[in-house]
C-alpha angles and dihedrals in degrees: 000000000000092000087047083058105049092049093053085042091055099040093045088047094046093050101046093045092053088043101049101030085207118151113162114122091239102063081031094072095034081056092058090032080065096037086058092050095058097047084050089056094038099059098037083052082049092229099134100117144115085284091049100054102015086175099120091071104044093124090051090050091046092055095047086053086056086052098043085052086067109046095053089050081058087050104041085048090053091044097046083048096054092041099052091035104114084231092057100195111184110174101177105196132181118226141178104238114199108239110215086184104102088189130073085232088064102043087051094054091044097053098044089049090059090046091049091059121090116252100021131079130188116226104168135028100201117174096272107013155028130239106213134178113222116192094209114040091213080072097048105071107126091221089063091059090053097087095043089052084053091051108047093039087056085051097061095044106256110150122259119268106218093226085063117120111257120249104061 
C-alpha cells in the first residue's frame, strides 16, 4: 500500500505542479496540504491499489497504444471500403466477446478500446464478457477481439496467463 501511495503522491504532485506553474510557497503548501488530503481518503476508502496508481506500467500502456493506432487505421480503412463501395453492405451485428481483463481496470481498457475502433461499439461490460455491436459482421467474430483482450489485459499489468498467444 505505501508504495501505492508514493507513486499517486508523486503522480498527483507531478501533474498538478506541470498544470498550475505555480510556485509560490503559499499555493505550494496548499497543494501538499491537498495532496495529503487525497492520500488520507485513499487509503481510509482502501483504493490504493494497482487501479488506483496504474504508474508502474506505463511502457507496457504506451505500446499497446502503438498497437491500438494501428488497429483502428486497419478499421477505419475496412469501414471507409465498405461505405464508399457502390454496394454499400452494412450488416451491423451484436456479439459476446470473452474478456481475458480480471480487473475492472482491464475490462474498462478493453472495452474502450473496442469502442475506439472504428466500426464497433460496447454496450455492455458483463463478468466475464462484452456485448459489442459491430456495423460490419466480418468485424464481429469473437476470435478477432482475442488479441486485443491479451493485450489490453498485459497493459495494464495482469500477469500473463501461459495459454496466451506469443508476441505481446
Amino acid at each position: 500500500m505505501l508504495r501505492f501511495a508514493t507513486i499517486l503522491l508523486f503522480a498527483l504532485a507531478a501533474t498538478w505542479w506541470v498544470l498550475s506553474g505555480y510556485t509560490k510557497p503559499l499555493l505550494l503548501s496548499l497543494g501538499a496540504i491537498s495532496l495529503a488530503l487525497v492520500l488520507v481518503i485513499c487509503a481510509r476508502m482502501r483504493i490504493l491499489d494497482r487501479e488506483t496508481a496504474p504508474y508502474m506500467t506505463v511502457p507496457q500502456t504506451l505500446a499497446y497504444f502503438g498497437w491500438l493506432f494501428v488497429e483502428i487505421i486497419k478499421a477505419n480503412i475496412a469501414v471507409v471500403r465498405q461505405i464508399v463501395s457502390p454496394d454499400m453492405e452494412v450488416s451491423p451485428t451484436l456479439t459476446r466477446i470473452p474478456a481475458r481483463g480480471k480487473t475492472d481496470l482491464a475490462k474498462t481498457m478493453f472495452a474502450n478500446s473496442i469502442t475506439l475502433t472504428p466500426g464497433t461499439v460496447s454496450l455492455d461490460v458483463a463478468d466475464d464478457h462484452i456485448v459489442v455491436h459491430a456495423l460490419l459482421e466480418e468485424m464481429s467474430a469473437p476470435e478477432d477481439f482475442a488479441e486485443m483482450s491479451d493485450r489490453s489485459a498485459w497493459a495494464v499489468g495482469e500477469p500473463d496467463d501461459p495459454h496466451v498467444r506469443e508476441g505481446l
